[in-house]
Each structure stands twice: as structure tokens, then as C-alpha cells.
matplotlib code that plots the C-alpha trace (Angstrom):
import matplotlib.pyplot as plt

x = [-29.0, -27.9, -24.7, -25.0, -22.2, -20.2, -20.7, -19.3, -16.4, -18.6, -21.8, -19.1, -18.3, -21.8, -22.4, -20.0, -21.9, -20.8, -18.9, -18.2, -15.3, -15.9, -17.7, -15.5, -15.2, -12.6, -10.6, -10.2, -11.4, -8.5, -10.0, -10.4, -6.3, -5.6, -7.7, -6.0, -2.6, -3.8, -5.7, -3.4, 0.1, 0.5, -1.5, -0.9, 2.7, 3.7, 6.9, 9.2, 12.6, 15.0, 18.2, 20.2, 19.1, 22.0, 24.4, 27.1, 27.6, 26.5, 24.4, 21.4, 18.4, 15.4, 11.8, 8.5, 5.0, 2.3, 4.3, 6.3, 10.1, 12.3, 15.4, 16.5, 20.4, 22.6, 24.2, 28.2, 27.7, 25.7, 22.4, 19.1, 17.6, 14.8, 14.4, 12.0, 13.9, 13.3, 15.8, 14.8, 15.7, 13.3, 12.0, 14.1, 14.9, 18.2, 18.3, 17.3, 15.6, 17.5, 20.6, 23.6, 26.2, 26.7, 29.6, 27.0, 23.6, 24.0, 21.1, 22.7, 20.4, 22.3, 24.5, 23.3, 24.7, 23.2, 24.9, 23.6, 21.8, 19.7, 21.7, 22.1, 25.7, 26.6, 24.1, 26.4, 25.5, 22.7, 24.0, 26.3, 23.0, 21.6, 19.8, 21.7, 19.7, 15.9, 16.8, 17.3, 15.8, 12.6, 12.5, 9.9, 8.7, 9.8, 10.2, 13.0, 11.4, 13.9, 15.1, 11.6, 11.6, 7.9, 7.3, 4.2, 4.2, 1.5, 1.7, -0.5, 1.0, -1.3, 0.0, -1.0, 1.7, 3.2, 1.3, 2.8, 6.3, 5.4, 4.9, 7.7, 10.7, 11.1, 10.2, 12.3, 15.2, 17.0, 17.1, 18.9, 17.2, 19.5, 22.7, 21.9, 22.0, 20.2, 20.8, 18.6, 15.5, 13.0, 10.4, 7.6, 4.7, 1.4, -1.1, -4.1, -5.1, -3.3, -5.9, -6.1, -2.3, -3.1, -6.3, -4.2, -1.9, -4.3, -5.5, -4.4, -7.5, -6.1, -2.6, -3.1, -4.7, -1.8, 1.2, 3.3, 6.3, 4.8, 2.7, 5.5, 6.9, 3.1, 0.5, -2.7, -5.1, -3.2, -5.7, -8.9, -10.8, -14.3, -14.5, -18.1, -16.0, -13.3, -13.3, -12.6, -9.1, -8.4, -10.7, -8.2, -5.3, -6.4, -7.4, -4.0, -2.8, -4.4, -3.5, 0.7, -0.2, -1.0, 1.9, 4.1, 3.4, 3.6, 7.2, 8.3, 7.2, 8.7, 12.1, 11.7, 10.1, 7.3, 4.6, 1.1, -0.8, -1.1, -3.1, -4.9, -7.3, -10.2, -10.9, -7.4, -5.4, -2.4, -3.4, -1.0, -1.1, 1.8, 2.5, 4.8, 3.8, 4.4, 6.7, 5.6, 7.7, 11.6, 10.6, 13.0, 12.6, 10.2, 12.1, 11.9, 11.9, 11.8, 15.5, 17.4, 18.9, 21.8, 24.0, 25.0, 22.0, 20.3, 21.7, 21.9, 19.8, 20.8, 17.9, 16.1, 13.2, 11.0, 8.8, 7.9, 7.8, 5.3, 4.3, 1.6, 0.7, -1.7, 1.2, 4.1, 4.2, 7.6, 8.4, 11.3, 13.0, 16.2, 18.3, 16.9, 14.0, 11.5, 10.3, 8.1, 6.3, 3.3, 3.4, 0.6, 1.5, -1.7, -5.5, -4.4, -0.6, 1.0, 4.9, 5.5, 9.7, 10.6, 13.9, 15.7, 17.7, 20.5, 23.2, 25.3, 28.4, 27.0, 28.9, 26.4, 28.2, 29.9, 26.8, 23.9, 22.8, 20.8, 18.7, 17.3, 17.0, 15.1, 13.0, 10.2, 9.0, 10.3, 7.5, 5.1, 5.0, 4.7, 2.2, 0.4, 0.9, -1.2, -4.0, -4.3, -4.2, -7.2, -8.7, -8.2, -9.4, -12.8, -13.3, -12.7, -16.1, -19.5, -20.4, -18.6, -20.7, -19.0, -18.7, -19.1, -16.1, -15.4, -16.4, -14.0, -10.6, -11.4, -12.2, -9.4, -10.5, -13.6, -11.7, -9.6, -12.5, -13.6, -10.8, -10.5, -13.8, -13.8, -10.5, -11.8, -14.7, -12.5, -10.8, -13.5, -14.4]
y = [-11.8, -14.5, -15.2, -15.1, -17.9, -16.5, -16.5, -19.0, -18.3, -19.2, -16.8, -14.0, -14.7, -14.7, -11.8, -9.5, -6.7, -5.9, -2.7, -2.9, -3.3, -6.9, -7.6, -7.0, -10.7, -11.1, -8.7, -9.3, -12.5, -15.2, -17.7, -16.1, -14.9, -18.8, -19.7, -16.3, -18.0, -21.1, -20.0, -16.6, -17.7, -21.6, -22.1, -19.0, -17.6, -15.2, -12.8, -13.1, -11.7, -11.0, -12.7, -10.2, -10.5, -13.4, -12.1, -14.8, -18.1, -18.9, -16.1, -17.0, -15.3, -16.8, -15.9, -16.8, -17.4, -18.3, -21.6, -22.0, -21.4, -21.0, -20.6, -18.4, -19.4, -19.6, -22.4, -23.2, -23.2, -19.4, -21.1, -19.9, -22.7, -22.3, -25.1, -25.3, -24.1, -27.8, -30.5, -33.8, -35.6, -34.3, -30.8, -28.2, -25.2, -25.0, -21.0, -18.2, -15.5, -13.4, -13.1, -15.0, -16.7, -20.9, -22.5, -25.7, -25.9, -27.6, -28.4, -26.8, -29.8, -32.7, -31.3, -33.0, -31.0, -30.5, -29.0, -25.5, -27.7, -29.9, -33.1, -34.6, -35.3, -36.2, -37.6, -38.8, -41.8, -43.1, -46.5, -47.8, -48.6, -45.3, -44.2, -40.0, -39.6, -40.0, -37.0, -34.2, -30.9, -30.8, -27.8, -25.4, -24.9, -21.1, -18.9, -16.4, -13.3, -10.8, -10.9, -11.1, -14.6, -15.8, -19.3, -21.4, -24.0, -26.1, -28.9, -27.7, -24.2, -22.1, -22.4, -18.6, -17.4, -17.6, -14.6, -12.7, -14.1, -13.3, -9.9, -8.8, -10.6, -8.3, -5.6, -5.8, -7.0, -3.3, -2.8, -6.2, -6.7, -10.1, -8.2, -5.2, -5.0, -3.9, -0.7, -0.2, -2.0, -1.7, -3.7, -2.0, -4.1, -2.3, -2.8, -4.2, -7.1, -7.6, -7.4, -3.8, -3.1, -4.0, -2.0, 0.6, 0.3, -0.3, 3.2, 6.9, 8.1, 9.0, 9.9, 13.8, 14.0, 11.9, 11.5, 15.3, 13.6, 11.0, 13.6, 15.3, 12.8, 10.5, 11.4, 10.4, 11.1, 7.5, 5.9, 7.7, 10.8, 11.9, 14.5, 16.0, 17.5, 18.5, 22.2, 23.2, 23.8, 20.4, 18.6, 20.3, 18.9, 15.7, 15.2, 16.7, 14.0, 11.3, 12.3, 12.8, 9.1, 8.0, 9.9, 8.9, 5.3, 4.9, 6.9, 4.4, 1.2, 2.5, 2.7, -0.8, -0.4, -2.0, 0.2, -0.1, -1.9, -5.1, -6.9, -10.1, -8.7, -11.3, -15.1, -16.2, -17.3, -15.2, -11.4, -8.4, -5.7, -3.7, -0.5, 2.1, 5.6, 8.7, 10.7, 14.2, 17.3, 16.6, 13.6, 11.0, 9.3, 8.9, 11.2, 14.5, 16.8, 14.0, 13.7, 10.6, 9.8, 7.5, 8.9, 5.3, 3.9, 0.2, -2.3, -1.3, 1.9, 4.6, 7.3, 8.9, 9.3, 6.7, 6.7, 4.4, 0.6, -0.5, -4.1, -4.9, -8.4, -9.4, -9.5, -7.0, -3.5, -2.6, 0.8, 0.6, 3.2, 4.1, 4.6, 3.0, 0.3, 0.1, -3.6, -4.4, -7.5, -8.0, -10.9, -11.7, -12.0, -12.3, -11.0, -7.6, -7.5, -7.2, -6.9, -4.4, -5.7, -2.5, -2.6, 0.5, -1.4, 0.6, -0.7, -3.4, -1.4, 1.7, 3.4, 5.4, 8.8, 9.0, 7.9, 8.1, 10.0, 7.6, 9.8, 11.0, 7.6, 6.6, 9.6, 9.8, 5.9, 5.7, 8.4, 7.2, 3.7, 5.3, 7.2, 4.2, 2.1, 4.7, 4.7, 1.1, 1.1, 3.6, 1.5, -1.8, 0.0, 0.9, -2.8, -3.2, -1.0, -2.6, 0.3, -0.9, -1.7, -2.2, 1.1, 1.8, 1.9, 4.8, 3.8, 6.5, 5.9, 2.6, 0.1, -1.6, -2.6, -3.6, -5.9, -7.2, -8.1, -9.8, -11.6, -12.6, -14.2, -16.0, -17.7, -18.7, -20.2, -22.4, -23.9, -24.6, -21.6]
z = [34.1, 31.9, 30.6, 27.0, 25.3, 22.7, 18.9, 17.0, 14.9, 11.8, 13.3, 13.3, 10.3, 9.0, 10.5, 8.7, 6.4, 2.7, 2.8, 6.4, 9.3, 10.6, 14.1, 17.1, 18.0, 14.8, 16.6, 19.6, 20.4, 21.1, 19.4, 16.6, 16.9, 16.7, 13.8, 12.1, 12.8, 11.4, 8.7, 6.9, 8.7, 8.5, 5.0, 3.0, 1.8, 4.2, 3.7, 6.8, 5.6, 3.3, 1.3, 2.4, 6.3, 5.8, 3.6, 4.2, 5.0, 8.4, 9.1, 10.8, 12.2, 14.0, 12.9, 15.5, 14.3, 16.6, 18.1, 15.4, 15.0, 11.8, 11.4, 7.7, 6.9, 4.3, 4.2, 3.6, -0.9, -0.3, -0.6, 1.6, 3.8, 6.1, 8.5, 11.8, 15.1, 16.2, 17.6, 16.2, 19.9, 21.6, 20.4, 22.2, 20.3, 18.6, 18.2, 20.2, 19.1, 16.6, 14.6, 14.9, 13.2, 13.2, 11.7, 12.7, 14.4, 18.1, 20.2, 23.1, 25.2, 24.3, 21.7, 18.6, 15.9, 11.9, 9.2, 7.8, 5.3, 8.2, 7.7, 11.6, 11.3, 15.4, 18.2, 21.0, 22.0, 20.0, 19.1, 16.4, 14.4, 15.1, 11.5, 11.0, 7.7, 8.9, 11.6, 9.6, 10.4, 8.9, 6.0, 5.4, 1.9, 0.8, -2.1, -2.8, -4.4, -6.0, -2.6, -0.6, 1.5, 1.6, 3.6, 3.4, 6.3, 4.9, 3.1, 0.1, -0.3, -2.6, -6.2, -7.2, -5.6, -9.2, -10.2, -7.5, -8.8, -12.3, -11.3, -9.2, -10.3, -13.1, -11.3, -8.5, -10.9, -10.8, -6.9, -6.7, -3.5, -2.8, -2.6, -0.9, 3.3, 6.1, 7.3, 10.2, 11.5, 14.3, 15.9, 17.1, 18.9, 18.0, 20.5, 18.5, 15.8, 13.1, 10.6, 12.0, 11.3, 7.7, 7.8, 8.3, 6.0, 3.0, 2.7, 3.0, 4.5, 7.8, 5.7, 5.7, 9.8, 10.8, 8.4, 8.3, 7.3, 4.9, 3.0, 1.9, -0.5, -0.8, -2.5, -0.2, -3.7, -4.8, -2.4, -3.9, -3.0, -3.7, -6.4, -4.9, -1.8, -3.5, -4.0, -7.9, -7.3, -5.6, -8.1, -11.1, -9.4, -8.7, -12.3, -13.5, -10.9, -12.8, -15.7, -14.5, -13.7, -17.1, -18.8, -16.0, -16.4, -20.2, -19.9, -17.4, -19.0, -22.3, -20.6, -19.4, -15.7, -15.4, -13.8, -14.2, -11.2, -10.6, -8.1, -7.0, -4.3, -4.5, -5.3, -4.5, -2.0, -2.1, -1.7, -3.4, -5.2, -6.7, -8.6, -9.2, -7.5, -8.2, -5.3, -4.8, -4.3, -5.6, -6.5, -5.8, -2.4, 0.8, 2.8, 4.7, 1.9, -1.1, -2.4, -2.1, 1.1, -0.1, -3.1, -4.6, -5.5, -5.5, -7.3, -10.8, -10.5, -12.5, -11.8, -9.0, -10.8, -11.1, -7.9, -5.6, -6.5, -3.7, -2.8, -0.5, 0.8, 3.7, 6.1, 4.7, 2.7, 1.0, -1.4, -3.1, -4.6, -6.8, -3.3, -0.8, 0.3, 3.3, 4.1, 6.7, 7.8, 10.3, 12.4, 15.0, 18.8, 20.4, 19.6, 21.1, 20.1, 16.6, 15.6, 12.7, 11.9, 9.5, 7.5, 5.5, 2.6, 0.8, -1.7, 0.0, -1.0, 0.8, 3.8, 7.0, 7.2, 3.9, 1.1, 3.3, 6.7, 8.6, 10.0, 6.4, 5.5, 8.3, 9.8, 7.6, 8.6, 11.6, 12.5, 10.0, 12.4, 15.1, 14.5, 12.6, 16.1, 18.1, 15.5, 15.7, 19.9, 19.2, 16.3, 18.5, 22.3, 20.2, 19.3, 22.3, 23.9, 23.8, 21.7, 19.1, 15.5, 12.4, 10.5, 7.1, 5.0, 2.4, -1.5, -2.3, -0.4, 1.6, -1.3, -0.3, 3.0, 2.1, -0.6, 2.2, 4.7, 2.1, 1.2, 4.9, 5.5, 2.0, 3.4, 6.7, 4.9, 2.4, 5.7, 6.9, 9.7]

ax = plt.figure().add_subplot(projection="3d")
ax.plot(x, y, z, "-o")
ax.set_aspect("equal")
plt.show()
């Protein structure tokens, strides 16, 4: 039998069907995992942190994407840098992995030592005539979103990202995201593609099979249903769910909270959608039994009421509520390997054990990504199978993939795949 050569990039691209999951080859195939670095983490924004990840000055931590290293800080005046994890000697890493605190950054190689904001300030025996200023750590192009940290490592970063900006700034004004701290986080490597992980995430779907926890507090109807299989009961409370929604909405946005959705899904480079959801049962957080899990709330958040301010991009999902916030980021290890970095937010003022049980705060997610990581081992092991063929995605609750796959091969085509 003959060996048949692989597809090109482009042919799998090609290949792809409207209103369907893409061919197996964007999976799972490693070239395809490199041009996806290149392509959606080197020339798009991406969200990799948080102000508050470095509350104070000389607080570091190191972020790894594909083969490149950055290092978030804040420098000695309180301001955020990010700077590439690079010694400009001769390359070696200046950080490990993780946080830290610096008083200075010192190559521990040959001990050339930068300031917080880059500036080479010693390199031992250089030469009298040794130029400081043409060494500094090179600095990576970045955006401080009401607290969100989103990099672009390209030259020509895409200038929609205003919109996003535009959008959330006032939204996520109240939370004061900026000054409140991390209390917990985990790091869960899901065993499949990332463009699985955010598959996943993107629709609700699997929500009521899968998600106990979850469904107590989300509504899974906020992703669509179809109204021919509902049976009359569930049809009348999904439309008296829609119309909640609409009275829901115009409440908030009278009372200043912006609400109604927003989102750039197609022809654009930066991908988002945001809205304020509704939280079922008490109402007032994504917990066990859907009441706040921290007493002293956000930033200057007064009520408990007003849902669930979620942001989606095509590497993070965050819901942010009036006491507490989940971020989580997605960043590519390999074809078959994805980290899912998760992060509970409360105020920075607020004290585990005497305003918030951790275990309430963190339960209902912690679950929810584990249970997310085996669906995408499954979702990524059928790729996987020569039986694989691209199936054909809900027009009820999976528009939103479809929109993404979309998205994804119309960016590989304008750089050139």
C-alpha cells in the first residue's frame, strides 16, 4: 500500500464544511499546533493575566507561549510592564516559571542586572565604552483592560481591539478588577487541542449531561434550545426566560450596568462577546446553591443581584459577579495538550475564613473544569480515530461554534495559511 502524504495546511483548510467541526488534521496535527501559535497567539491579542496577579512593586510572574517567555511586573512607580523573559547577552532566561518577587532582574548566567522597567543598568565587564541603553529588555506591546492583561507580540497588533476596550471598560468599572486579589487558582492541562477547549466552552449543550454543579446557578437555555422538542411546559418557560431577559436587561441598564450583548464574532481579528446573564435559583452568584460566597463584595459593588457579567475571548472566559470573579485563560502546549490557568477573584480587602469560605467560592468551577477536561480528552481521542468526520453542529445551541470555526479559518487565510 502506498503512503499517502499529508494534506496541506491550506487543503485542510479548504476542506472544512459550513456548519461543521473542522477536519481532524486542525486538531491534531503538529503542524497545524505551530501555525495556531503563530497565527491566534503571536498576532492576535491574547489575555494572559491580571493587574492584580502583581499587586505591588516587584511582584513578578512568568507566562510561556509556544517558545516565548514574558515576564508581567510592576515596576518600582506601581506601573505594569511586560517584557520578554530574555537576557540581551546571550538569550538565557532571566525568570523561571512562576511567581516571584525582584527588587532587580539578574540574568543569573552572567549576572547582568535590568531595572523593573528593562533598562540594562550593570554588565560586568563589557568595556568602558560598552553602549547600557541599546540593551534593554525588549517589551511586549499590551493592554490593561479593567484589570484583564491582553498582549499582542506582533508588530502590527490588530487595532479592533478598541471595540473590545470600548466595551468592557465601563463594564467592568464596578468589580475594580485592578485592586482586587487572587484567591485561589489552578492549572489544569486538558488533554486535547485548544480549539477544542474553546469548543467547549462556547456552548451549553453538553451543560445539563455534564455540569450538576454549574446548572444550579446557569441557565444552559442562555446558549439556545430548539422550541420543536421542547415539551409545552419547557417551551412556556423558556419563553418566560426570554422575556425575564428583556425586563432584566432594561432594569439593569437603567441603573447604570451595562447589559445587553455585545460581540464581534466574524470579520475581525479580535473575537469577544460579552453580556450580562441572568443567575438562576437565589440569584446572586455561580456557586453551589447560588448565594454569594464572599460577604464584602467587589470593588464598589453594592448588590448581589445583577447576574453574571461574562466575557469570552478565543483564548479566556471570565464571569464576574457582585462578590467574586472567575478568570481563566487557555494557552496551547502542544497539538494534544492545553493549559486551562483558572483564578477565583474576591475584594483585595477580603479575609478566607472570616468573609468568604473557599470551598463555596471555588467548588462549583473547580468541578465544572474538571469535568470540561475529560470531555475534551473524549472530544480530542475521537479526532484522533480514523473514523472521525466532521459532524454537524447544532443551529439551535452550537451557533457559536460554527461562528468560531469560521473565524478560525478566515484568520489562517489572511496570514497567509
Amino acid at each position: 500500500m502506498l503512503n499517502k502524504l499529508p494534506s496541506s495546511i491550506s487543503a485542510l483548510l479548504d476542506a472544512r464544511a459550513n456548519g461543521h467541526s473542522l477536519p481532524a488534521g486542525l486538531y491534531v496535527r503538529e503542524d497545524v499546533f505551530e501555525a495556531d501559535i503563530d497565527v491566534f497567539f503571536h498576532n492576535h491579542w491574547i489575555c494572559v493575566g491580571l493587574d492584580c496577579d502583581v499587586p505591588e512593586p516587584g511582584d513578578a510572574t512568568v507566562i510561556d507561549i509556544g517558545k516565548t517567555s514574558l515576564i508581567l511586573l510592576r515596576d518600582d512607580d506601581g506601573e505594569i510592564r511586560v517584557l520578554h523573559n530574555v537576557c540581551r547577552h546571550r538569550g538565557s532566561r532571566l525568570l523561571d516559571p512562576g511567581k516571584t518577587i525582584v527588587s532587580k532582574l539578574v540574568c543569573p548566567y552572567h549576572t547582568w542586572t535590568y531595572e523593573l522597567t528593562g533598562e540594562l543598568s550593570y554588565a560586568p565587564h563589557m568595556g568602558k565604552d560598552f553602549d547600557k541603553e541599546c540593551r534593554s529588555l525588549k517589551p511586549v506591546t499590551f493592554k490593561s483592560i479593567g484589570g484583564l492583561i491582553y498582549v499582542c507580540l506582533s508588530d502590527n497588533p490588530p487595532e479592533d481591539i478598541a471595540i473590545l476596550e470600548q466595551a468592557m471598560v465601563e463594564r467592568l468599572a464596578p468589580y475594580d478588577i485592578r485592586n482586587a486579589k487572587v484567591a485561589f487558582q489552578t492549572d489544569v492541562i486538558e488533554d486535547g487541542n485548544w480549539k477544542l477547549t474553546m469548543e467547549n466552552n462556547r456552548e451549553c449543550y453538553h451543560c445539563s449531561a455534564n455540569h450538576p454543579e454549574l446548572c444550579v446557578s446557569f441557565v444552559d437555555l442562555d446558549f439556545g434550545f430548539d422550541p420543536e422538542t421542547l415539551s409545552p411546559e419547557d417551551r412556556e418557560q423558556a419563553e418566560e426566560h426570554l422575556r425575564l431577559y428583556e425586563e432584566r436587561t432594561k432594569a439593569w441598564e437603567s441603573d447604570g450596568f451595562p447589559s445587553a450583548a455585545v460581540e464581534q464574532l466574524a470579520d475581525c481579528a479580535t473575537n469577544f462577546r460579552t453580556q450580562r446573564l441572568i443567575i438562576a435559583g437565589a440569584g446572586e452568584s455561580q456557586t453551589h446553591d447560588a448565594t454569594a460566597a464572599s460577604s464584602k463584595l467587589l470593588g464598589h459593588m453594592t448588590r448581589k443581584d445583577l447576574g453574571d457579567t461574562h466575557l469570552w475571548g478565543h483564548n479566556s472566559w471570565n464571569h464576574f459577579m457582585g462578590d467574586h470573579a472567575v478568570v481563566a485563560t487557555v494557552i496551547p502546549l502542544s497539538a494534544g495538550k492545553t493549559l486551562v490557568r483558572t483564578k477565583w477573584l474576591v475584594h483585595k480587602d477580603a479575609v478566607e475564613g472570616v468573609d468568604y469560605d473557599l470551598d463555596k467560592l471555588t467548588d462549583v468551577w473547580v468541578a465544572t473544569t474538571d469535568q470540561d477536561a475529560d470531555l475534551v480528552a473524549r472530544s480530542h481521542a475521537g479526532t484522533l480515530d480514523p473514523a472521525y468526520q466532521p459532524g454537524p453542529y447544532s443551529r439551535f445551541s452550537e451557533t457559536n461554534l460554527d461562528k468560531f470555526a469560521s473565524w478560525y479559518i478566515d484568520r489562517m487565510r489572511a496570514h497567509g495559511y
